[in-house]
C-alpha angles and dihedrals in degrees: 000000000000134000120207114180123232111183136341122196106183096175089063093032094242131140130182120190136181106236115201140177095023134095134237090267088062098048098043086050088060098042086053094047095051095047084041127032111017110098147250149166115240133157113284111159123023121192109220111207094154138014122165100144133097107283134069109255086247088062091059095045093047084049089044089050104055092048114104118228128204104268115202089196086191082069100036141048137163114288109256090215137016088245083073095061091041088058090039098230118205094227086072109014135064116195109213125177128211110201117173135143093160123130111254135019126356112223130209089232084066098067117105115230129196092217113040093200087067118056142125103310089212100053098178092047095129104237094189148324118247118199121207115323100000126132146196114203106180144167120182138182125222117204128191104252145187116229082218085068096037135341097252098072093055112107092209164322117295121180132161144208145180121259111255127206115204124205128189119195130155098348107204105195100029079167086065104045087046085059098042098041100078088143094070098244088134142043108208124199123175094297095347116110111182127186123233107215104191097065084054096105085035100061135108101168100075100102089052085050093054100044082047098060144008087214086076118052121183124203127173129213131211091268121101130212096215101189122194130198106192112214083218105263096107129008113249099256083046084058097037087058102045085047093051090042093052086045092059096047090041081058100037085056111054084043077063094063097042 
């Protein structure tokens, strides 16, 4: 198996790799493994002591929930038991604490964690707007989790694709593909129809380009373009590793039954 990267955009947490000599089962394991098993911390449990703004309490702890938070996994790790979470061990939980009685809007940026390492991954999401003499008074509890047991805990989104090669020959209706084309994949001038290689991998067109005329033909080889949009958690090569990591132990473990 062999990984070429694509494109990486840190600063919106996407990566895009090339995946070869491998099958469908083996990229949609890892694609599984990614939305479902790799770890990290979100609210779980929030502490209400004082609520006089707009919305139910069950309305700020549903926002506060969905919210990812920064996970360091060498600090943290699932909780072996539910008694860890109970006693709120440092080893799987994170206590942070929301205090505002401030005219206007209440900012992520504004919540207090124990770990600073560790805090909303969004500061400026808006929680809540508090009119003239409201207050929010909140403590919440962050535990490691699993998106196999809620959403929240998922570090991103993994999808996959396989690689497409795109041919143009004799084009018959350039006016057309120049109508169609609004991702940029061709460059069309009088009868002259040119393909960008580079949006290749990008489109989502080709299939339309293909049915529109016999001039553009589309194939695909065994390869695969997995792409990956961290939610912020975790980096992606952050989420490529533990993934790879859980797939090894899953697989040490059931050689281990054998």
């Amino acid at each position: 198996m062999k990984c070429e990267k694509i494109k990486e955009e840190k600063k919106n947490n996407k990566l895009s790799f090339l995946l070869s000599g491998c099958d469908e089962v083996f990229a949609n394991t890892i694609r599984r493994l990614i939305i479902e098993e790799v770890p990290t911390l979100a609210i779980e449990d929030v502490e209400v002591k004082d609520n006089s703004s707009a919305l139910y309490d069950e309305m700020l702890a549903l926002r506060l929930g969905l919210m990812p938070i920064k996970t360091d996994l060498k600090s943290y790790r699932l909780p072996l038991n539910e008694d860890e979470v109970k006693e709120k061990s440092a080893s799987c939980t994170l206590q942070l604490k929301l205090k505002s009685s401030k005219k206007g809007y209440v900012y992520a940026k504004e919540a207090e964690s124990a770990d600073p390492k560790c805090t909303f991954v969004f500061e400026e999401t808006p929680i809540v707007k508090l009119l003239s003499k409201q207050k929010v008074d909140l403590v919440m509890t962050a535990v490691m989790g699993q998106g196999k047991v809620h959403t929240k805990w998922t570090p991103g989104l993994a999808f996959y694709k396989k690689e497409p090669v795109v041919k143009v020959g004799k084009v018959k209706n350039p006016a057309k593909i120049a109508e169609l084309c609004t991702d940029g994949l061709f460059k069309v001038k009088g009868n002259t129809v040119e393909l960008v290689n580079d949006k290749v991998y990008e489109s989502k067109l080709l299939d339309l380009y293909a049915e529109a005329d016999e001039g553009i033909t589309v194939d695909y080889t065994d390869k695969f373009i997995f792409n990956l949009e961290s939610w912020g958690q975790l980096s992606c090569r952050e989420i490529l590793s533990k993934s790879a990591e859980i797939l090894v132990k899953k697989a040490e473990e059931l050689e281990a039954q054998l």
